[in-house]
PDB file of N, CA, C and O in Angstrom:
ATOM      1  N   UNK A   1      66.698  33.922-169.136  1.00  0.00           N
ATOM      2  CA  UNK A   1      67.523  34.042-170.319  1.00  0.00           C
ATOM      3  C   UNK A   1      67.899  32.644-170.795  1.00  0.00           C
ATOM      4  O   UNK A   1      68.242  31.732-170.043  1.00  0.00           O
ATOM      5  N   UNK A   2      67.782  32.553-172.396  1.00  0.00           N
ATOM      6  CA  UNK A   2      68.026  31.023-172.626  1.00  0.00           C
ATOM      7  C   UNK A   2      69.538  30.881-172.949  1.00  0.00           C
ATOM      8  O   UNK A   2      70.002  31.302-174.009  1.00  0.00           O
ATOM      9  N   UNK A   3      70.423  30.162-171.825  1.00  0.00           N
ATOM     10  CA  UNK A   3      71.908  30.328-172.238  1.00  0.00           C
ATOM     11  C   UNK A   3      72.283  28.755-172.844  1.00  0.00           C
ATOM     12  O   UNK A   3      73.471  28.436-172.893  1.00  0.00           O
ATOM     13  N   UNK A   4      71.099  27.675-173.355  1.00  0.00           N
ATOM     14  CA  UNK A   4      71.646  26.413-173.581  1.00  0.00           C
ATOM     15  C   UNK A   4      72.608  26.678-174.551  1.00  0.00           C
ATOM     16  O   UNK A   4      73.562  25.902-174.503  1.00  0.00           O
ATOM     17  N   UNK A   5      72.667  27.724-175.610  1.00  0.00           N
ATOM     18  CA  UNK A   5      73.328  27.847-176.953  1.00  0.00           C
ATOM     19  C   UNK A   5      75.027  28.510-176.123  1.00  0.00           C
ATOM     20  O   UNK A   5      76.014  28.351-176.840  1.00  0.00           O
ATOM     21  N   UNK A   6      75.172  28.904-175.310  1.00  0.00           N
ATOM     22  CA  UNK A   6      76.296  29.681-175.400  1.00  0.00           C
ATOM     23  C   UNK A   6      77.720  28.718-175.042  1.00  0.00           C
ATOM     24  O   UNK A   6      78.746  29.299-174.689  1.00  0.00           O
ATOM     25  N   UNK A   7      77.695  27.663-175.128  1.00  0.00           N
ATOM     26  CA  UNK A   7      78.742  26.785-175.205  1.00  0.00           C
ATOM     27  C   UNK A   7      79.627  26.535-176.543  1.00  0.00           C
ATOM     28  O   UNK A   7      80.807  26.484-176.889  1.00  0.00           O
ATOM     29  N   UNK A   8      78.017  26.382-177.204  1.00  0.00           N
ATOM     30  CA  UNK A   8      78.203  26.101-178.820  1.00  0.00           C
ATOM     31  C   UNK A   8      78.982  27.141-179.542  1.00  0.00           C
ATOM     32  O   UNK A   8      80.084  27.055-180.086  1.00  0.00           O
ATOM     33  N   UNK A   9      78.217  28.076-179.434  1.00  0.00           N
ATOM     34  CA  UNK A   9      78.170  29.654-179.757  1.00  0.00           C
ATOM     35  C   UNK A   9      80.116  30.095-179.503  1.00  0.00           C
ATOM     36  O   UNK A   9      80.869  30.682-180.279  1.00  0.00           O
ATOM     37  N   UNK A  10      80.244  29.828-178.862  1.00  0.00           N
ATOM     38  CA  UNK A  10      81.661  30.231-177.882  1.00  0.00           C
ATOM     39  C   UNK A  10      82.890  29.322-178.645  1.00  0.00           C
ATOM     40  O   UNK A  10      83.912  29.778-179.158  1.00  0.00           O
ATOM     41  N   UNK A  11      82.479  27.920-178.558  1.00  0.00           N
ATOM     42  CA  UNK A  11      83.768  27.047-179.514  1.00  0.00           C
ATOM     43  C   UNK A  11      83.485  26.964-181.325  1.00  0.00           C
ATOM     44  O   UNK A  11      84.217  26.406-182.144  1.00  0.00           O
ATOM     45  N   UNK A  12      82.227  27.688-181.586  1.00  0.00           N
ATOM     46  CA  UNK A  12      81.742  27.514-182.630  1.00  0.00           C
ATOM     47  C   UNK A  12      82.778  29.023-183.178  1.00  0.00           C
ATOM     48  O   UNK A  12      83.610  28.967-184.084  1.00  0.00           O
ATOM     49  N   UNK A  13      82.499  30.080-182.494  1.00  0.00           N
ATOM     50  CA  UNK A  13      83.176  31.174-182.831  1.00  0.00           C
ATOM     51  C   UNK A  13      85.197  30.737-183.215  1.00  0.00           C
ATOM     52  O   UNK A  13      86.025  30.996-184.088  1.00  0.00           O
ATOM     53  N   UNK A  14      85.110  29.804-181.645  1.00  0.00           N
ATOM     54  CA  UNK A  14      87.069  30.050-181.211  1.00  0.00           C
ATOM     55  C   UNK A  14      87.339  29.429-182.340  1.00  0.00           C
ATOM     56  O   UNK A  14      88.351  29.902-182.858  1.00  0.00           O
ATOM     57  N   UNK A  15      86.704  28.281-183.145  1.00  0.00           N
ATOM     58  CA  UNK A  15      86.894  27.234-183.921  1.00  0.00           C
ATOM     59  C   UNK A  15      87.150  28.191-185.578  1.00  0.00           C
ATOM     60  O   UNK A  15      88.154  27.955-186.251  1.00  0.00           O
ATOM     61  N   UNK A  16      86.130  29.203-186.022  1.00  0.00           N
ATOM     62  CA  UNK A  16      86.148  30.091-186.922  1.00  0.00           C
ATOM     63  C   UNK A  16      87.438  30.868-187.158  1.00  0.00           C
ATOM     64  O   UNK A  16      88.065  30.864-188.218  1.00  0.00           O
ATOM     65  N   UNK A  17      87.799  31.607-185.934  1.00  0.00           N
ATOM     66  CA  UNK A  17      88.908  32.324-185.819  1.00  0.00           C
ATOM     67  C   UNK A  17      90.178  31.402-185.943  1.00  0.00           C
ATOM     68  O   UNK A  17      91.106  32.037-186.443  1.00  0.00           O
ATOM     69  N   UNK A  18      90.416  30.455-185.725  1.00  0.00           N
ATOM     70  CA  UNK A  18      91.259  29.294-185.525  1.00  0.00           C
ATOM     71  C   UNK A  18      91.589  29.089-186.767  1.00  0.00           C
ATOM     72  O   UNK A  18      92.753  29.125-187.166  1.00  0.00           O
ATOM     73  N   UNK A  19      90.338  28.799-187.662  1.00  0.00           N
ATOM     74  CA  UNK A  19      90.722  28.078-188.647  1.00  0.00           C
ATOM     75  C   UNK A  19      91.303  29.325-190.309  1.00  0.00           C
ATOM     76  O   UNK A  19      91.878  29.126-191.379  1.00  0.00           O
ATOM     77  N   UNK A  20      90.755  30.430-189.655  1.00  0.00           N
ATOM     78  CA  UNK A  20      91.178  31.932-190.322  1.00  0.00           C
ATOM     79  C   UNK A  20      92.747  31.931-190.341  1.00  0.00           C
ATOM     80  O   UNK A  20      93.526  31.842-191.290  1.00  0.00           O
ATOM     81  N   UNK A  21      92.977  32.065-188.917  1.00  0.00           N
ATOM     82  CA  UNK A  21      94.309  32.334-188.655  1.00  0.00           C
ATOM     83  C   UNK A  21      95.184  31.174-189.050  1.00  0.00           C
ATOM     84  O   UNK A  21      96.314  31.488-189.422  1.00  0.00           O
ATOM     85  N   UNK A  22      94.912  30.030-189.042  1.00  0.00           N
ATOM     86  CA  UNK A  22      95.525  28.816-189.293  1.00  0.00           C
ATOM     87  C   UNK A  22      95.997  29.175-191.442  1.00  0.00           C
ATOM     88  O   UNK A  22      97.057  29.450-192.005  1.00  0.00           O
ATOM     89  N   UNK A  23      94.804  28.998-191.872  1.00  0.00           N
ATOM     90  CA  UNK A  23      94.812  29.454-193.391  1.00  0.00           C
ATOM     91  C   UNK A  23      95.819  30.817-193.734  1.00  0.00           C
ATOM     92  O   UNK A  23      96.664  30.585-194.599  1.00  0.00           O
ATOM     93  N   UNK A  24      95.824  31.836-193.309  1.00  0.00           N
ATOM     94  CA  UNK A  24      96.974  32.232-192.981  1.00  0.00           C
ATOM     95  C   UNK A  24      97.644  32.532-193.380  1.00  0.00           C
ATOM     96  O   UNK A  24      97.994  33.095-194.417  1.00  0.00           O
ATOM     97  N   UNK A  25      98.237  31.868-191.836  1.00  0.00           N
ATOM     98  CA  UNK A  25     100.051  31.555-191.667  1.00  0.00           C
ATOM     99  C   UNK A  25     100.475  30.114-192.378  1.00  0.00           C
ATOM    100  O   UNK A  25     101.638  29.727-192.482  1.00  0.00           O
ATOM    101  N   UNK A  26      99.284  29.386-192.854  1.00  0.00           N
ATOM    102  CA  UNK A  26      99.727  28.487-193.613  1.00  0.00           C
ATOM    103  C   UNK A  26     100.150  26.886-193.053  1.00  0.00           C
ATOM    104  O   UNK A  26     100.869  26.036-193.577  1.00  0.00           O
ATOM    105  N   UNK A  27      99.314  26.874-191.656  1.00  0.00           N
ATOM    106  CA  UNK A  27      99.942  25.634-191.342  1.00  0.00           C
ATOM    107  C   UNK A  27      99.492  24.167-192.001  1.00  0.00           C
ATOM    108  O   UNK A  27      98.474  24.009-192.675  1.00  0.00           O
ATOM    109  N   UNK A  28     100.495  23.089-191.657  1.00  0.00           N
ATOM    110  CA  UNK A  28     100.348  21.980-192.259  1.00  0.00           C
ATOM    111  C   UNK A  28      98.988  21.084-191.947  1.00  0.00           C
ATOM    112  O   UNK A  28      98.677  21.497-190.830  1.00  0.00           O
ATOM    113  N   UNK A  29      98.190  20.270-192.251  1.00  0.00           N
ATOM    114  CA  UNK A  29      97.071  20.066-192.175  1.00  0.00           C
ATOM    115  C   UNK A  29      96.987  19.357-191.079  1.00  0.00           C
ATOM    116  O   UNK A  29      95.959  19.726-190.511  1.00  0.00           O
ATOM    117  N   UNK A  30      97.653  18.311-190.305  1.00  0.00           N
ATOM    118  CA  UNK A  30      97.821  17.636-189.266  1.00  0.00           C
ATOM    119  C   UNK A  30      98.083  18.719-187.561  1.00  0.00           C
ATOM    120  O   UNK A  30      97.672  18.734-186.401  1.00  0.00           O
ATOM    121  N   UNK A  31      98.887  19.361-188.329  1.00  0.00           N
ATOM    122  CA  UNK A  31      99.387  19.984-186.943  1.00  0.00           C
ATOM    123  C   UNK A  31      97.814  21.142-186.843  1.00  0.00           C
ATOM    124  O   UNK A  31      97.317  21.437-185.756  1.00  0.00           O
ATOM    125  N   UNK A  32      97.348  21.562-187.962  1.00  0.00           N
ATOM    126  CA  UNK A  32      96.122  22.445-187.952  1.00  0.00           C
ATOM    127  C   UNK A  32      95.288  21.619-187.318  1.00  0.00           C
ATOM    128  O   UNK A  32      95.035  21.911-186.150  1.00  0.00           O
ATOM    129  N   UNK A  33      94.721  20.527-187.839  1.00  0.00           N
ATOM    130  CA  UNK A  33      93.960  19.290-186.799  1.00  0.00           C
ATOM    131  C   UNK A  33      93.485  19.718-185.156  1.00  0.00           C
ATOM    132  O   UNK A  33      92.656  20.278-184.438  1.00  0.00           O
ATOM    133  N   UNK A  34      94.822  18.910-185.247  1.00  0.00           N
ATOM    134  CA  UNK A  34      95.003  18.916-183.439  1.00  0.00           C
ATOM    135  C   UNK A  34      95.084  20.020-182.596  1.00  0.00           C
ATOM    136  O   UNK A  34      94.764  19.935-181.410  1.00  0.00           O
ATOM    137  N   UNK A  35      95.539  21.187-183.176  1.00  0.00           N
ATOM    138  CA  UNK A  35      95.113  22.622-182.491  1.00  0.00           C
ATOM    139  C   UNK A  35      94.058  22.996-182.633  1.00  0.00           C
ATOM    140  O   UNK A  35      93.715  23.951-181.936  1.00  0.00           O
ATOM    141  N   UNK A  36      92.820  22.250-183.858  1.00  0.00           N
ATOM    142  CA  UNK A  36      91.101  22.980-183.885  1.00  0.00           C
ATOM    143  C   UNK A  36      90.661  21.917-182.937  1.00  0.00           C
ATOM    144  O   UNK A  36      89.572  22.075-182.386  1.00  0.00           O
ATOM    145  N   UNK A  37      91.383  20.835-182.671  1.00  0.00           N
ATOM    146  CA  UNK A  37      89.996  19.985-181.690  1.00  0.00           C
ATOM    147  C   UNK A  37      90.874  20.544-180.301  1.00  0.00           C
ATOM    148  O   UNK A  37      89.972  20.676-179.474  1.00  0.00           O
ATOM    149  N   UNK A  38      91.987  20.884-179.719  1.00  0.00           N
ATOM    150  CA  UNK A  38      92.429  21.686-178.407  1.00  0.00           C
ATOM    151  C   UNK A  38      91.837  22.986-178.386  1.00  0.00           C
ATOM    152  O   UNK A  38      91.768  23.552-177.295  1.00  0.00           O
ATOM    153  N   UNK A  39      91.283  23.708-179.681  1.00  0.00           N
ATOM    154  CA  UNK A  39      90.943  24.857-178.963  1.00  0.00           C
ATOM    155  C   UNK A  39      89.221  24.737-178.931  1.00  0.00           C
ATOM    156  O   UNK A  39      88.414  25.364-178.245  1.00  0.00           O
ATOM    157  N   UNK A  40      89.012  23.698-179.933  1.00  0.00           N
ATOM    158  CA  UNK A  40      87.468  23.302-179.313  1.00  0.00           C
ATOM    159  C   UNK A  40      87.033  22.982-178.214  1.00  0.00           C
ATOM    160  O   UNK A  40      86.111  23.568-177.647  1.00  0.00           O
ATOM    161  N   UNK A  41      87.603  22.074-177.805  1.00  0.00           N
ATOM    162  CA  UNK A  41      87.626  21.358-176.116  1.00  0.00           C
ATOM    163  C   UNK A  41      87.158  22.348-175.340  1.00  0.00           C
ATOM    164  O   UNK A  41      86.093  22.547-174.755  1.00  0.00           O
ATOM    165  N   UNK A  42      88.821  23.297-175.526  1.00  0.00           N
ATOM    166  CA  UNK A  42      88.988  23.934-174.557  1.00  0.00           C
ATOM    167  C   UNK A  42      88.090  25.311-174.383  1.00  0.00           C
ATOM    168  O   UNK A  42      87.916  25.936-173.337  1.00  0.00           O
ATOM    169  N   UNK A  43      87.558  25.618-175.723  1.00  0.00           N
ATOM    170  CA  UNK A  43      86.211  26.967-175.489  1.00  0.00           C
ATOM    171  C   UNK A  43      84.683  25.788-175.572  1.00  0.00           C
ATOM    172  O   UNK A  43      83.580  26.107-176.014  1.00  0.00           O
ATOM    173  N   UNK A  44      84.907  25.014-175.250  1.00  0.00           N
ATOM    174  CA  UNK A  44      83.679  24.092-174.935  1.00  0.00           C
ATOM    175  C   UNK A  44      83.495  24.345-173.809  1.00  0.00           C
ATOM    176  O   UNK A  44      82.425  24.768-173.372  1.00  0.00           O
ATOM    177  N   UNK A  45      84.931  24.040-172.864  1.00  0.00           N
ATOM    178  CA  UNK A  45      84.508  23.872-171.395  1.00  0.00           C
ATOM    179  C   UNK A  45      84.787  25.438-170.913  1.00  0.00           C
ATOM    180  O   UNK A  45      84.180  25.511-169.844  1.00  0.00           O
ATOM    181  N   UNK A  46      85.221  26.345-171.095  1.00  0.00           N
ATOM    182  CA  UNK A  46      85.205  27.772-170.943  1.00  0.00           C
ATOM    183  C   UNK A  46      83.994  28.333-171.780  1.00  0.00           C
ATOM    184  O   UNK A  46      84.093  29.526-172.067  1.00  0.00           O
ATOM    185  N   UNK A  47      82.988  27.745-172.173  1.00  0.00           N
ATOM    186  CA  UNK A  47      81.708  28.074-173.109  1.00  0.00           C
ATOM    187  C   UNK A  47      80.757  27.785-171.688  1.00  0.00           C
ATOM    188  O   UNK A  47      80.155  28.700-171.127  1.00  0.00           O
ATOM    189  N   UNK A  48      80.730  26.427-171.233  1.00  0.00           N
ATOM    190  CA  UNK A  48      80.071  25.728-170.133  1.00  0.00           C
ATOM    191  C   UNK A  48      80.419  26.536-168.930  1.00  0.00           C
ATOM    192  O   UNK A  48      79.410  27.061-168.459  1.00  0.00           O
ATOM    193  N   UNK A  49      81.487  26.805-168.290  1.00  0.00           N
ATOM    194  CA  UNK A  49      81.729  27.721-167.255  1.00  0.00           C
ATOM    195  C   UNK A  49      80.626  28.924-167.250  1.00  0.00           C
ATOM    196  O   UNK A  49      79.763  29.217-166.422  1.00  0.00           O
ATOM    197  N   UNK A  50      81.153  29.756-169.040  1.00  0.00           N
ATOM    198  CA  UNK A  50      80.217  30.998-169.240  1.00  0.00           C
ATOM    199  C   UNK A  50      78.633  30.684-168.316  1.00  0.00           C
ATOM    200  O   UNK A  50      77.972  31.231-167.433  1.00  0.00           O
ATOM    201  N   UNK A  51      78.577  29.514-169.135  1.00  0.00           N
ATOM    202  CA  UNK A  51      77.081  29.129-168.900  1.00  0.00           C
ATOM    203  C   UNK A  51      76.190  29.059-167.551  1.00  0.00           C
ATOM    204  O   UNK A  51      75.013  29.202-167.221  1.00  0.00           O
ATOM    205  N   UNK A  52      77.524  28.735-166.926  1.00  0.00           N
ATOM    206  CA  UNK A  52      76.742  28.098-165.608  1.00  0.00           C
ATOM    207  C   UNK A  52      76.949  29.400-164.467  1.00  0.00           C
ATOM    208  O   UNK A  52      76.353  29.450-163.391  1.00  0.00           O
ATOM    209  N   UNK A  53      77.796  30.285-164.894  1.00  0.00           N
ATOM    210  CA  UNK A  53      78.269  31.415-164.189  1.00  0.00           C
ATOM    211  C   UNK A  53      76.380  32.641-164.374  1.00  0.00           C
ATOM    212  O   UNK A  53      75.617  33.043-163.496  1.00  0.00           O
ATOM    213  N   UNK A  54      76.345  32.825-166.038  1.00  0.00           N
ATOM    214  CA  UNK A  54      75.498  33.616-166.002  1.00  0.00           C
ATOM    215  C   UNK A  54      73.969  32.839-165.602  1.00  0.00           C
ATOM    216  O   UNK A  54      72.968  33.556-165.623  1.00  0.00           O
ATOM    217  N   UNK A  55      73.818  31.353-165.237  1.00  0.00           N
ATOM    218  CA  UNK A  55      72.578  30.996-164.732  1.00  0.00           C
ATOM    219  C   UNK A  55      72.501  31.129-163.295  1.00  0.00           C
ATOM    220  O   UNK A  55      71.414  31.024-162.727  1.00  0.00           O
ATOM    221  N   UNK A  56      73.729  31.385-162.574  1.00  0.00           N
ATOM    222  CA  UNK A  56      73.361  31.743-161.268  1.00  0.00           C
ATOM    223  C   UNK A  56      73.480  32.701-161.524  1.00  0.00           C
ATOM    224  O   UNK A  56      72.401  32.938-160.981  1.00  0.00           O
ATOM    225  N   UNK A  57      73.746  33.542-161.838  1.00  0.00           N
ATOM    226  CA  UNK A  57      73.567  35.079-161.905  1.00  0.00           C
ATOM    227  C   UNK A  57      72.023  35.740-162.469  1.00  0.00           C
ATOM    228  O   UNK A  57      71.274  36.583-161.977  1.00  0.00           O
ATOM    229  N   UNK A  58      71.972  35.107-163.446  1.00  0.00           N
ATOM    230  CA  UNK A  58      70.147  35.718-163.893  1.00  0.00           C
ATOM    231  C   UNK A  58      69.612  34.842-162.872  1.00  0.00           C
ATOM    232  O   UNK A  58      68.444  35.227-162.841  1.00  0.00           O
ATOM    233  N   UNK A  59      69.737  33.598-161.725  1.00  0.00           N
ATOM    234  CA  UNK A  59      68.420  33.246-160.568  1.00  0.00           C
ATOM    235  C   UNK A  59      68.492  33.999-159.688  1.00  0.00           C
ATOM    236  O   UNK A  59      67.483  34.254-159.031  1.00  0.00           O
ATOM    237  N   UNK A  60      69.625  34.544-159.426  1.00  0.00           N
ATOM    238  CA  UNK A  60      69.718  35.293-158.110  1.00  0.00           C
ATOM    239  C   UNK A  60      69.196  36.657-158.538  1.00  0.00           C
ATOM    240  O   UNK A  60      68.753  37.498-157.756  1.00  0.00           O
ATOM    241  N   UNK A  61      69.284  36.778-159.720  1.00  0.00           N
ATOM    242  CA  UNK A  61      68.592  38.262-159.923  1.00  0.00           C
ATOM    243  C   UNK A  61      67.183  38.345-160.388  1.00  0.00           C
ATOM    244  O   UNK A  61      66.544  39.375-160.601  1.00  0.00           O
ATOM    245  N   UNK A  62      66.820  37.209-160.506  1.00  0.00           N
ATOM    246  CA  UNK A  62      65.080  37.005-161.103  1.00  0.00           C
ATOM    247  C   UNK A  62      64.584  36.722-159.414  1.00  0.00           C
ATOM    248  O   UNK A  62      63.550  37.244-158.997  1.00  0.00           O
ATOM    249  N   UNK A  63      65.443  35.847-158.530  1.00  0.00           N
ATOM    250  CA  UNK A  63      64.753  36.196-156.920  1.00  0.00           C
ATOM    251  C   UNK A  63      64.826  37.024-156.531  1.00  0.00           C
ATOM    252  O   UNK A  63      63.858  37.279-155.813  1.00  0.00           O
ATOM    253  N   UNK A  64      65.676  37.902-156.586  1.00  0.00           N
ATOM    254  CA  UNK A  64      65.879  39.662-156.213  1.00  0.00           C
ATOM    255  C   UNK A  64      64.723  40.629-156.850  1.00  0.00           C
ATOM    256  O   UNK A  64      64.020  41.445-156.254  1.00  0.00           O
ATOM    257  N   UNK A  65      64.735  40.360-157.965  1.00  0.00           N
ATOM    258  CA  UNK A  65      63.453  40.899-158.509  1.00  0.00           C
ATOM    259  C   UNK A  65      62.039  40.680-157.517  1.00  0.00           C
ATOM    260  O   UNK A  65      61.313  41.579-157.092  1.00  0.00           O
ATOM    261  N   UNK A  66      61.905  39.316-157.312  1.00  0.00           N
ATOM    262  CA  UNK A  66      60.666  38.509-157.139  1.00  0.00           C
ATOM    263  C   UNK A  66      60.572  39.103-155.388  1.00  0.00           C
ATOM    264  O   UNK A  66      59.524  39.344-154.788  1.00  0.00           O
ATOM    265  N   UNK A  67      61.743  39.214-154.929  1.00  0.00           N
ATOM    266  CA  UNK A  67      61.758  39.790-153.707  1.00  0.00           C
ATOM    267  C   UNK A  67      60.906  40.990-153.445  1.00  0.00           C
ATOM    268  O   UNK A  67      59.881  41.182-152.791  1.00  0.00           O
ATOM    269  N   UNK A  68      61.810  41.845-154.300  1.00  0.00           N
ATOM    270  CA  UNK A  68      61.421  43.323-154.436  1.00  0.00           C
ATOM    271  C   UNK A  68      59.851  43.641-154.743  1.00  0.00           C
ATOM    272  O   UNK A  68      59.124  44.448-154.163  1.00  0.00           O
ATOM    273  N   UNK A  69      59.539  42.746-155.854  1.00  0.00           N
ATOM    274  CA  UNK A  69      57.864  43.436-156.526  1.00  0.00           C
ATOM    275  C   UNK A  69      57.261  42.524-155.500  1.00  0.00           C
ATOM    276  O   UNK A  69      56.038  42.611-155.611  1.00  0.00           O
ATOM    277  N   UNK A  70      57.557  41.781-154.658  1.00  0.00           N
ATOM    278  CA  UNK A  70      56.485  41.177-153.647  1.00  0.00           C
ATOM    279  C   UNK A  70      55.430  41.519-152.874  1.00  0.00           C
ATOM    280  O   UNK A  70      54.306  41.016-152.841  1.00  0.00           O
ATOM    281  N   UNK A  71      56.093  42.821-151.975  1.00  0.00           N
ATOM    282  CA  UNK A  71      55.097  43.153-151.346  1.00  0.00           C
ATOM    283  C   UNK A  71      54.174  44.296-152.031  1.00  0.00           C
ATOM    284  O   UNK A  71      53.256  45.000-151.610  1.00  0.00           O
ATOM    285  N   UNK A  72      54.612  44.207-152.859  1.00  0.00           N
ATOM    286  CA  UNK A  72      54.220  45.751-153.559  1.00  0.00           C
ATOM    287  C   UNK A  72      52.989  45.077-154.760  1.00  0.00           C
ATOM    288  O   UNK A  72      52.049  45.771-155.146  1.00  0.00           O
ATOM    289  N   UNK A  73      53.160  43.938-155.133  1.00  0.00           N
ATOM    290  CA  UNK A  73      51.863  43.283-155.412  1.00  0.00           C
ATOM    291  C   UNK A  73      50.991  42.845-154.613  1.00  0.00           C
ATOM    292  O   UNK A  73      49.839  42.637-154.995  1.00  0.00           O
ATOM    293  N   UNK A  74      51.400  42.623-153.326  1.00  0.00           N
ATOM    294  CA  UNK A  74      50.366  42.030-152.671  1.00  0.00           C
ATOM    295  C   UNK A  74      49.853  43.020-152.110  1.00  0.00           C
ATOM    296  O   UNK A  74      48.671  42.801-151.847  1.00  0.00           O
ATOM    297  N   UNK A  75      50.154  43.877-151.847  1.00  0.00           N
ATOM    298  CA  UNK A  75      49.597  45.487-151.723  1.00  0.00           C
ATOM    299  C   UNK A  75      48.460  45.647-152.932  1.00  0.00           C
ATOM    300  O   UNK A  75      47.230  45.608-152.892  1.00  0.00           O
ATOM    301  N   UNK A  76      49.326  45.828-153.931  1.00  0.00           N
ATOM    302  CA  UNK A  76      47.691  46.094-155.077  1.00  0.00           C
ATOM    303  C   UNK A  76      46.709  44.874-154.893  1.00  0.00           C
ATOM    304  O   UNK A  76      45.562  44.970-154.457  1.00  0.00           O
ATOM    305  N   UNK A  77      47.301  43.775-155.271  1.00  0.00           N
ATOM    306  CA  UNK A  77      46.049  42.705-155.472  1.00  0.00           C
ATOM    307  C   UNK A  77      45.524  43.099-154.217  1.00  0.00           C
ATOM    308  O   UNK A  77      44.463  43.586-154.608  1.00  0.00           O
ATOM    309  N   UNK A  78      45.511  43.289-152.478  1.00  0.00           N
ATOM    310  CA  UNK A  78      44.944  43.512-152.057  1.00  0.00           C
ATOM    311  C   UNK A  78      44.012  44.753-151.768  1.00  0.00           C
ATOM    312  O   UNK A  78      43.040  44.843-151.018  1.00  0.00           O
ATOM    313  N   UNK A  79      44.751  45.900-152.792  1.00  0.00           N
ATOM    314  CA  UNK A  79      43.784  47.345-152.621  1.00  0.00           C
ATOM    315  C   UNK A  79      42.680  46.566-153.872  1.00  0.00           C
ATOM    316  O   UNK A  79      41.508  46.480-153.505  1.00  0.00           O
ATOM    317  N   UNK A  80      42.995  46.038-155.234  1.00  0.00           N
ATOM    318  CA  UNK A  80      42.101  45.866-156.121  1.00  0.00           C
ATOM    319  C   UNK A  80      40.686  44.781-155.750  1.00  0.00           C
ATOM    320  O   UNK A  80      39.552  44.794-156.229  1.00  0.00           O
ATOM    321  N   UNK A  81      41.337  43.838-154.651  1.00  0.00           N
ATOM    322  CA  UNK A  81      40.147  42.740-154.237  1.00  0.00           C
ATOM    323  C   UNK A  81      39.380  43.498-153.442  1.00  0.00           C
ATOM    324  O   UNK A  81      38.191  43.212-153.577  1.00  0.00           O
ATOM    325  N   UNK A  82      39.715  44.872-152.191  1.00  0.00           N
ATOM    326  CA  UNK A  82      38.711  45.546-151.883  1.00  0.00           C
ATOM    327  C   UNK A  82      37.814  46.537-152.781  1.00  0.00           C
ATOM    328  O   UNK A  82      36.658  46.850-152.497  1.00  0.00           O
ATOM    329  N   UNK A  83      38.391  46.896-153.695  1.00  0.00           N
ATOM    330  CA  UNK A  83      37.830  47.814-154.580  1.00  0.00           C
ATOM    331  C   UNK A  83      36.590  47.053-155.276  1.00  0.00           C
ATOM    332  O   UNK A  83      35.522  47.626-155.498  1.00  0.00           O
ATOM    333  N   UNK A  84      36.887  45.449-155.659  1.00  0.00           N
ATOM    334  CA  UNK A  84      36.198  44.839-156.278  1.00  0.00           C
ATOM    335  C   UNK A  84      34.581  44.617-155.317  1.00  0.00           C
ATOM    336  O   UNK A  84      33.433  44.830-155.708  1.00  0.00           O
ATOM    337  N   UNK A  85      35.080  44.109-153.944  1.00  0.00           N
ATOM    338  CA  UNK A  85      34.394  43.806-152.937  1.00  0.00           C
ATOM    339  C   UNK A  85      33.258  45.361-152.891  1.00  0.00           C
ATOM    340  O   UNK A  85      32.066  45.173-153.135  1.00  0.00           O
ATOM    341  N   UNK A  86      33.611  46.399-152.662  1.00  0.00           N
ATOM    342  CA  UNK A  86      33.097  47.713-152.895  1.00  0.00           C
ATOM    343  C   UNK A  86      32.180  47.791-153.908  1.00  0.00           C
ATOM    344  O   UNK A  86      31.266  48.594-153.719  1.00  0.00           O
ATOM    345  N   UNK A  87      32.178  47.192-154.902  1.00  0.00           N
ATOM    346  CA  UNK A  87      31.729  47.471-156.531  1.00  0.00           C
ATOM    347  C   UNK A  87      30.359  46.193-156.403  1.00  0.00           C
ATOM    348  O   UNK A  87      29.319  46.173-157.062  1.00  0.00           O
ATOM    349  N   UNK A  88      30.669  45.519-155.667  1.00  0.00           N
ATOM    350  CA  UNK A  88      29.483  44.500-155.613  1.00  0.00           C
ATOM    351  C   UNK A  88      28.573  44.724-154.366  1.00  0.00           C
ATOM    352  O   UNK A  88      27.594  44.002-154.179  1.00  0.00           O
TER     353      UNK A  88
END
C-alpha cells in the first residue's frame, strides 16, 4: 500500500477544517496564523505516526500472507514441474 501521501493528506485536511472554522467564528488574522501552523505541525507529526503504524502493519501482513501461500505454491509448482516432466 502506498502510504507516502498520508501525512500530507492528514495536515492538508486538519489545515482545511481549521481554516473553515476559523472564517467562522471570525478570528483575527494573527492569532488565526499561529493556530494553522500548530495545527499543521501537529497533524504532520500525527499524519507520520499514521504512517509508520500502517507500514508495519501491511509488512507483517504481506509476510503472513507470504507465509501462508508458501507451501501451498511450492506444492503446485512442484505437482506442475512433474506434470511437465510427464508431457515430455
Amino acid at each position: 500500500m502506498k502510504t507516502k501521501q498520508i501525512p500530507a493528506v492528514v495536515m492538508l485536511l486538519a489545515g482545511f477544517v481549521t481554516c473553515i472554522v476559523a472564517i467562522f467564528q471570525g478570528i483575527e488574522l494573527g492569532r488565526f496564523l499561529r493556530i494553522l501552523l500548530l495545527v499543521l505541525i501537529g497533524f504532520y507529526v500525527s499524519g507520520c505516526v499514521i504512517k509508520v503504524i500502517l507500514d508495519k502493519n501491511f509488512k507483517a501482513m504481506e509476510e503472513t500472507e507470504t507465509e501462508e501461500e508458501g507451501p501451498e505454491e511450492q506444492e503446485e509448482s512442484e505437482e506442475d514441474g512433474s506434470a511437465e516432466e510427464e508431457k515430455e
